[in-house]
N, C-alpha and C positions, 0 to 999 in steps of 0.2 A: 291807501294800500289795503286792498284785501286780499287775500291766498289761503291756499292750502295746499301743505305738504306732508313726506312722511316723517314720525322721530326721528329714526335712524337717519337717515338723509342729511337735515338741520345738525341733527348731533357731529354728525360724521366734519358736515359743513363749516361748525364752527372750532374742531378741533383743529380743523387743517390753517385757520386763519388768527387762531388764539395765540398761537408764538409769535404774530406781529405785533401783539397787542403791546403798548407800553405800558410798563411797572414805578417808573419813579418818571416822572414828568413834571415840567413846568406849563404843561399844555392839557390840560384835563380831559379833553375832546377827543384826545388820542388811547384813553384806557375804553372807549367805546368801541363797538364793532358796527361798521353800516349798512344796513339792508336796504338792498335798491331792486325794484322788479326788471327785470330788462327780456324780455321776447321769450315771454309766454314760463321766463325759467325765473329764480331768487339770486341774486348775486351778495354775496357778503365780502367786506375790507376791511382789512385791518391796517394799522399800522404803525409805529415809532418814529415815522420822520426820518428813518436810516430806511427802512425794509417796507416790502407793500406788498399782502399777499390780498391776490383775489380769489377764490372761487365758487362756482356756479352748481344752484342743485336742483333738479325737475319740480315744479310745481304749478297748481291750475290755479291762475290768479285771474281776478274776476275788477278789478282796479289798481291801474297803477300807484305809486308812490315812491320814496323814500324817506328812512330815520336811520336815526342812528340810536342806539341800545349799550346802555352798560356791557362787558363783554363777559365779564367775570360772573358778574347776576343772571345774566340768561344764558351762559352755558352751564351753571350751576344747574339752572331751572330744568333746562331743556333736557341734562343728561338722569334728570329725577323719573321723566317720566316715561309711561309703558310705552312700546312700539306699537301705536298706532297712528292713524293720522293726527296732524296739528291744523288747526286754524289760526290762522294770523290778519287780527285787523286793528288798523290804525285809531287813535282815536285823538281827538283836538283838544279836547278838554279833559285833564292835563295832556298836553303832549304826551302822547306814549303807544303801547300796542299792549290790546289784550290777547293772550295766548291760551287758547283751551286746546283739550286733550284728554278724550276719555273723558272722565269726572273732573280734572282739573279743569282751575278755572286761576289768570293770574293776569292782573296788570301790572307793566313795567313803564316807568317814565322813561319819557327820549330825549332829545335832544334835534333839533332841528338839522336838517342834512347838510344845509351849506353852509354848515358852522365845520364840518368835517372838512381836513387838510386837502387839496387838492390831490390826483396822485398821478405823476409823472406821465407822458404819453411816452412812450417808446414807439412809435409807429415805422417810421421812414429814415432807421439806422440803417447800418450793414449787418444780416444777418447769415447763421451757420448752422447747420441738423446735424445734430450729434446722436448717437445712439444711446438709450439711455442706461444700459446695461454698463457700459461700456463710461459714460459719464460718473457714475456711482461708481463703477470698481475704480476711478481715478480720483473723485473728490472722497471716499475712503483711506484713499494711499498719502493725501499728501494733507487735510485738511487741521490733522491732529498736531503736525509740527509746526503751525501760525502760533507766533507771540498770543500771546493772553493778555499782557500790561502796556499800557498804552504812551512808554517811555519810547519809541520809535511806530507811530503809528504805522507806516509804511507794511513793517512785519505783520499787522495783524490780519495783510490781508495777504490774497493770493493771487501770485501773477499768471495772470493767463497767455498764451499768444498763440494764436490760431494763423496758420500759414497754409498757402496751399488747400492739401487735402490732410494735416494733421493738425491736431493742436496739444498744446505742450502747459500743466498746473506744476506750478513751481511754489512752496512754503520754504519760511526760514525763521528762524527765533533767536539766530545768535548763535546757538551751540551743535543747530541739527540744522542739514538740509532737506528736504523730499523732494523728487523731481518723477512726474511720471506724465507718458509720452503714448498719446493715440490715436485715434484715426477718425478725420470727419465721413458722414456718409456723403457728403459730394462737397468738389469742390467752392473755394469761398472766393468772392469775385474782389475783395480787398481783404490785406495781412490786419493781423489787429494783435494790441497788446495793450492791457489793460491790469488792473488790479483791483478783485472783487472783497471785500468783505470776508474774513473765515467765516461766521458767523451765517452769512449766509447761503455759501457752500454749502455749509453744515447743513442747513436748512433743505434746502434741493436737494440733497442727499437723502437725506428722511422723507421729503415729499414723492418720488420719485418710484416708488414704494417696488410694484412688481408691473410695473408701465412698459407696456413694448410699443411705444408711438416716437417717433423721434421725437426730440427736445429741441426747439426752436429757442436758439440765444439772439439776441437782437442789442448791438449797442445804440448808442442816440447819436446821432448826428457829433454834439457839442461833447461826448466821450466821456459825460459827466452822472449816463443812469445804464443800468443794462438789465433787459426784460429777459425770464427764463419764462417759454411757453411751454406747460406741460398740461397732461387731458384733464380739462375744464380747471384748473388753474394755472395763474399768473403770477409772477414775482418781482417785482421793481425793486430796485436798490438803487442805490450812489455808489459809486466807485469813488475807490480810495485815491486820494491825489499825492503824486509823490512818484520818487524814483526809485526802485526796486533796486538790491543790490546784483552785480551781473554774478549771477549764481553758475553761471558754466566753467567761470576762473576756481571756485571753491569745489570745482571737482577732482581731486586728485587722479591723476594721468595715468600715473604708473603704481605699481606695487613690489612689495621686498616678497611677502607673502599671500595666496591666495590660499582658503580650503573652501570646497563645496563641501554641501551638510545638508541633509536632509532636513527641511523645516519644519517639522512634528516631533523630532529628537533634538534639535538643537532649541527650538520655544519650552520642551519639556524638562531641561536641563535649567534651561535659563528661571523657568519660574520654578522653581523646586530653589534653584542659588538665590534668586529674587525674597524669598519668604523670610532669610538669613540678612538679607542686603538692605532690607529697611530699617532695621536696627543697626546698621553700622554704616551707618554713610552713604547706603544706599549704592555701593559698588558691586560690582561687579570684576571678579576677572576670569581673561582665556587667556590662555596658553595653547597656543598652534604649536606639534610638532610632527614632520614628516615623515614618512613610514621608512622602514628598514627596505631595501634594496627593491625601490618602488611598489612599496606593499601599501594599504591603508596607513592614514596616520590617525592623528587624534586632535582633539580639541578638547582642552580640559578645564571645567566651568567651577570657580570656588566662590565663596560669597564666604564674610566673618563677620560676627559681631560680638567684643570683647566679654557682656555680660550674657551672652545668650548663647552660643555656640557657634559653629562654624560647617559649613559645607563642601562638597566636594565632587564631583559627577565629570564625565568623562564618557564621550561620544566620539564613533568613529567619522575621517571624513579622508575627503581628495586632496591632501597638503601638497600644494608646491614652492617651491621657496625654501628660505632659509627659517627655523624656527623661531614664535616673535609671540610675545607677549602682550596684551592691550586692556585696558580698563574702560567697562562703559557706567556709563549711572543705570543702574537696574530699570528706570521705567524707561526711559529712550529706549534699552533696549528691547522692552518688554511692546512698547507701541508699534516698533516697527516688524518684529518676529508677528506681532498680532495679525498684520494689515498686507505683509507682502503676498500672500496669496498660498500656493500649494507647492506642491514637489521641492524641489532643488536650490536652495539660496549659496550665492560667494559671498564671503568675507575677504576683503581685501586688506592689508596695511602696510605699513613701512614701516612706523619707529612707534615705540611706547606713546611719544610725546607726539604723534602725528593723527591726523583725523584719520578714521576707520570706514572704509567703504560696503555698505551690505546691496545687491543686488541680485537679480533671478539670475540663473546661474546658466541658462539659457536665451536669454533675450536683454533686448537692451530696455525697453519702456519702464521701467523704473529702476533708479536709484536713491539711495538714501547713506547722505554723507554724516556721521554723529563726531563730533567730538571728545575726544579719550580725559576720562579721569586721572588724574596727577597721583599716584600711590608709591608705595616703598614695594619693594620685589624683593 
């Protein structure tokens, strides 16, 4: 392997591919990153054996090759040095590549390439173009309510199901649901339903950056990896195996109470009661009550904490229903006020004891069902 490229490029290159990298492993091979020359450009891999990112950076390469490179040491290296060109060549004795730049001058040992994990082909699945704007404001909306603890692995991923010309990201953790709901750019020639990883939502999410290219998802054949194609990088995962719970029963149907509420005063409320709520339990409460002879009502936000003091704030809204009480734990509520988006949010409920519905107060493409804190009134 011999090339050359610019810093910035390589640097940029192996940031995008460094979150694959494994951290605590029983496979050592896997805390390296691979460099492989492929048509005329640098291709760099990473990955943990769960996740596999690829991507590809312009450079003039004068012989082919492949290694693989500690991934930690040479992004260290590489983010040390000035923007200019790099030189990269191979060398056999020790395995490894010397890396000059500027005045730098650095050998790193390698590791032979086909000691590196294979990484999955996703070629000849069913795939779907999603738009990526539109991809991000949905793995935003729901990615943050996936379990974290791996007591029900199932929740910690996210179910997807692409129908038609929509597709629909569903999270759940037990106490909260998100469910948000949008539109492929054309239609998909087979329904698919699957459950990706949060972790690597998360990840397409961040990679995804300010990309106006559609986003080509691709499942495998055997419904066991799924490729996210975006410009000049690739993403391989496993999908999670297991049964999803049917999340459209845990949507409460009806309501006792509805308010709209402006979502800049009602997250403004909430975190000002929030600041008071993590020293007491971390509650939250509202109080919906309905206006006087169809006038505005109110929604009235308190947070306490015994050694520390207590809060109290009070925003107007659109009350219908009979007045009702609800408790949420401060950051549920605080994640979901963050993520739903602009204008107009409802809050739905029924009883103290019943889950709490938050949705755009205009449109149906997300919901998010939380479960209420048990308090004294």
């Amino acid at each position: 392997m011999k090339l050359s490229c610019l810093q910035e490029n390589l640097n940029r290159g192996l940031a995008i591919v460094g979150r694959a990298v494994a951290t605590r492993t029983t496979l050592p091979i896997t805390q390296n990153v691979l460099l492989v020359t492929d048509q005329s450009r640098l291709k760099l891999t990473a990955t943990n054996l769960e996740i596999a990112v690829s991507t590809w950076i312009g450079s003039q390469v004068e012989e082919e090759g492949s290694i693989t490179i500690p991934a930690r040491l040479l992004t260290e290296f590489v983010s040390s040095l000035p923007g200019d060109k790099i030189d990269i060549e191979q060398t056999d004795k020790p395995l490894g590549l010397q890396i000059r730049c500027a005045r730098f001058d650095a050998n790193i040992h390698g590791i032979d390439a086909d000691e590196f994990p294979p990484i999955p082909s996703v070629d000849n699945g069913v795939s779907a173009n999603i738009d990526p704007t539109a991809l991000k404001n949905a793995i935003s909306q729901v990615v943050f309510a996936a379990a974290t603890d791996d007591s029900r692995p199932v929740l910690t991923g996210i179910k997807v199901e692409i129908e038609g010309s929509n597709f629909t990201l569903a999270a759940a953790d037990g106490f909260r649901l998100a469910v948000h709901k949008g539109n492929l750019q054309e239609n998909i020639s087979e329904d698919l339903n699957f459950i990706v990883p949060a972790k690597t939502l998360a990840e397409i999410g961040r990679l995804i950056g300010d990309q106006d290219e559609a986003i080509e998802v691709i499942i495998s054949a055997a419904k066991s990896q799924v490729l996210f194609k975006l410009r000049n990088i690739e993403v391989v995962s496993q999908l999670v195996q297991g049964t999803f719970p049917n999340y459209s029963q845990l949507i409460p149907q009806t309501y006792g109470t509805r308010a709209i509420v402006g979502l800049q005063e009602f997250l403004r409320a909430s975190k000002a009661a929030s600041i008071f709520a993590r020293d007491g339990s971390g509650i939250i409460k509202l109080h919906m009550s309905p206006g006087q002879d169809g006038g505005r009502g109110t929604i009235q936000v308190s947070s306490k904490a015994e050694e520390v003091g207590d809060h109290f704030g009070e925003i107007d809204a659109n009350v219908e229903g009979e007045a009702s009480s609800i408790a949420f734990n401060s950051k549920y509520l605080m994640d979901v006020l963050s993520v739903v988006g602009v204008g107009e949010i409802a809050l739905e409920t029924t009883t103290a004891s019943s889950p709490g519905v938050i949705k755009l107060a205009d449109s149906d493409s997300y919901i998010h069902v939380v479960m209420p804190m048990f308090v004294q009134w």
